[in-house]
N, C-alpha and C positions, 0 to 999 in steps of 0.2 A: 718269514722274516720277522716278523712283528713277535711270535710263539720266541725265538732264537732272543731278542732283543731284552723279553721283558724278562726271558730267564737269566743273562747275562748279566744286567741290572740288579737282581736279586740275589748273583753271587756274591756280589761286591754292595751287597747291605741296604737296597732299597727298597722303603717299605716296612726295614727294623727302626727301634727304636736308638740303636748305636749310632745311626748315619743322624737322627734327629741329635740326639748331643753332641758329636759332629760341628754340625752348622751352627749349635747354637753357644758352642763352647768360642768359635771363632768368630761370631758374632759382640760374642760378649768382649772381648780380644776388642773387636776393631771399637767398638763403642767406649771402649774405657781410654782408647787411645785418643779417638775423636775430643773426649772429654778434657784430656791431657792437655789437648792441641786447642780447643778452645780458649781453655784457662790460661794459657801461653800468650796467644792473639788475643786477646781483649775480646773473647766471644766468638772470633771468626775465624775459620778453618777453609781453607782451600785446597783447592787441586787432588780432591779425594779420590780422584779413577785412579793413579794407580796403589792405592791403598785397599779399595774394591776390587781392583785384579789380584793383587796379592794375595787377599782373604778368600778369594774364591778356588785361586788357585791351590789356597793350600787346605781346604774343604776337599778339592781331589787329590791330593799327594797324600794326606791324610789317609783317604780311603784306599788308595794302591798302596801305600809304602807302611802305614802304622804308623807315622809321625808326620808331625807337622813342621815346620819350618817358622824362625822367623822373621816376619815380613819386612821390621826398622830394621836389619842388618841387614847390608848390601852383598849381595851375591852376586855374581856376575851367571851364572846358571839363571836365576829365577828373571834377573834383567835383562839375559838375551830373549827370554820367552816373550815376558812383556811387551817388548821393543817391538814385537812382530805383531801384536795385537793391533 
């Protein structure tokens, strides 16, 4: 199970260095927003989980589908997922 697991993982890019630009492209995404959202509030930014579910989730849609999605536009797909979290 464990042999099955990490090859499975390794289909789907982990371990390269694509899945690292990846996370770190969507990283940068959510930090520049963060920034955005600071400078809006006077410094302060709230209610960040589903900003951090969005990002994460689309670090995996990324990796199944070749694109990312994005997280400010409301989708009712990406919102029923979340809702369930």
């Amino acid at each position: 199970m464990r042999r099955f697991s990490l090859l499975a993982l390794r289909d789907f890019g982990v371990g390269k260095t694509a899945l690292d630009e990846i996370v770190q492209m969507e990283a940068s995404v959510l930090t520049s927003y963060f920034e955005k959202e600071a400078k809006k509030n006077g410094g302060i930014v709230s209610d960040i989980k589903p900003k951090c579910q969005s990002a994460t989730a689309n670090v995996i849609h990324s990796i199944l589908f070749g694109f990312r999605l994005l997280f400010y536009v409301k989708s009712p797909f990406i919102g029923s997922i979340l809702n369930h979290s």
